[in-house]
N, C-alpha and C positions, 0 to 999 in steps of 0.2 A: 748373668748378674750374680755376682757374691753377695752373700750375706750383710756384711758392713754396707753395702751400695743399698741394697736393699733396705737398711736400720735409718739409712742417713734421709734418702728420701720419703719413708715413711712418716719419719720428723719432721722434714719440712712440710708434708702435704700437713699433718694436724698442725702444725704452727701456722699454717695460711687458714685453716677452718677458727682456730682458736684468735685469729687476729678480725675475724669478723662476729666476734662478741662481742658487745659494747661492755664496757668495763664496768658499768653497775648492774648487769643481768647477777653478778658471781656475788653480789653485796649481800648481804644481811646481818643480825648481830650475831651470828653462829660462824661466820667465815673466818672469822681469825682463831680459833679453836681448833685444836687437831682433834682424835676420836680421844685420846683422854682426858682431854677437856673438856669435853661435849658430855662425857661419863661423868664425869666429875661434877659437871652441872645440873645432872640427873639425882646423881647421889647428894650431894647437897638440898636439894630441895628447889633449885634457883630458875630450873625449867623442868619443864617433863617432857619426856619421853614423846608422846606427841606432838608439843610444842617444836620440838628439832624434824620429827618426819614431815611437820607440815611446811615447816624453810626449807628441807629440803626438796620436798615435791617442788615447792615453788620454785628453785635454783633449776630441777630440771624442765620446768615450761618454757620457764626462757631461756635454756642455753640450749634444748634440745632440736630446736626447731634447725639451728646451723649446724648442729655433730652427727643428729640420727644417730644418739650413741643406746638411747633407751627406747629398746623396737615394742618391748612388754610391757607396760603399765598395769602396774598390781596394788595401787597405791589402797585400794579399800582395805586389801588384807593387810598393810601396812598398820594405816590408821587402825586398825583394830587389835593386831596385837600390841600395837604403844599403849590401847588403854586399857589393858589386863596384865596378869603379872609378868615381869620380866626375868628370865634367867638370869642370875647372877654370873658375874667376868666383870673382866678389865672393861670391856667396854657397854655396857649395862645401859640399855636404852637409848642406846646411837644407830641411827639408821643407816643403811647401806647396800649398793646394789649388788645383784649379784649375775654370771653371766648363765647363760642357757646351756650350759656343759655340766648341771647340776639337777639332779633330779628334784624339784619342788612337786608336790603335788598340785594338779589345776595351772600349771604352769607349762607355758611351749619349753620342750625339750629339744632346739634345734641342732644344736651341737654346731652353730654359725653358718649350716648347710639348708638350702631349702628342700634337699633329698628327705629331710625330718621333718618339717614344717607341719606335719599332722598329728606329729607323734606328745601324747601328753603322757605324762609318768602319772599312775596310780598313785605313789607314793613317793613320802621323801627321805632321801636319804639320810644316816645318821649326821653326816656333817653337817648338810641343810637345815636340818630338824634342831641341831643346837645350835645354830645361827642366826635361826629366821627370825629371832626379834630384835627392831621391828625391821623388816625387808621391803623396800620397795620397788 
């Protein structure tokens, strides 16, 4: 199997898992917002910061159940840095996930293999570390 065979029906299998979402699971008032509008909603004053982590925990309850796309649920340390200070950037208290090929502290380190499934990082890495707010 080539590459392209391999891209086309990867596509179609997530379009067959993504067509058995009902189509108000993805709803809330944050879904028509990209991340710098979501930012920008933060910096203005108009939501905060955990206001957006908690829509979007909510988006993954119900859509996670058909993708198994979110195997780690970290959502406390989520909620918790939305409500302390946030690093300044473009995207300034927008939440977002991140995959297991990243060393998070207190976080499985699986690297998509269950060969690592025990392995936790001590620590986290610099790009993690200026990312991680808020992380879910």
């Amino acid at each position: 199997m080539q590459r392209r065979e391999f891209m086309l029906g990867s596509s179609a299998l997530a379009l067959t898992a993504l067509s058995r979402v009902p189509a108000q699971a993805a709803t809330d008032e944050f879904v028509k917002y990209d991340g710098m509008g979501q930012a920008e909603l933060v910096r203005s004053g108009q939501v905060s910061a955990l206001e957006l982590v908690e829509a979007a925990i909510a988006r993954i309850e119900k859509i996670n159940p058909i993708l198994n796309a979110v195997v780690h649920k970290i959502y406390d340390e989520g909620r918790a840095t939305a409500k302390g200070p946030l690093p300044d950037g473009p995207f300034k208290g927008v939440p977002y996930l991140i995959k297991d090929l990243s060393e998070l502290k207190g976080a499985p380190l699986t690297y998509g293999s269950r060969l690592f499934e025990h392995l936790s990082p001590t620590r986290t890495m610099a790009v993690s570390s200026a990312q991680s707010r808020p992380v879910l």
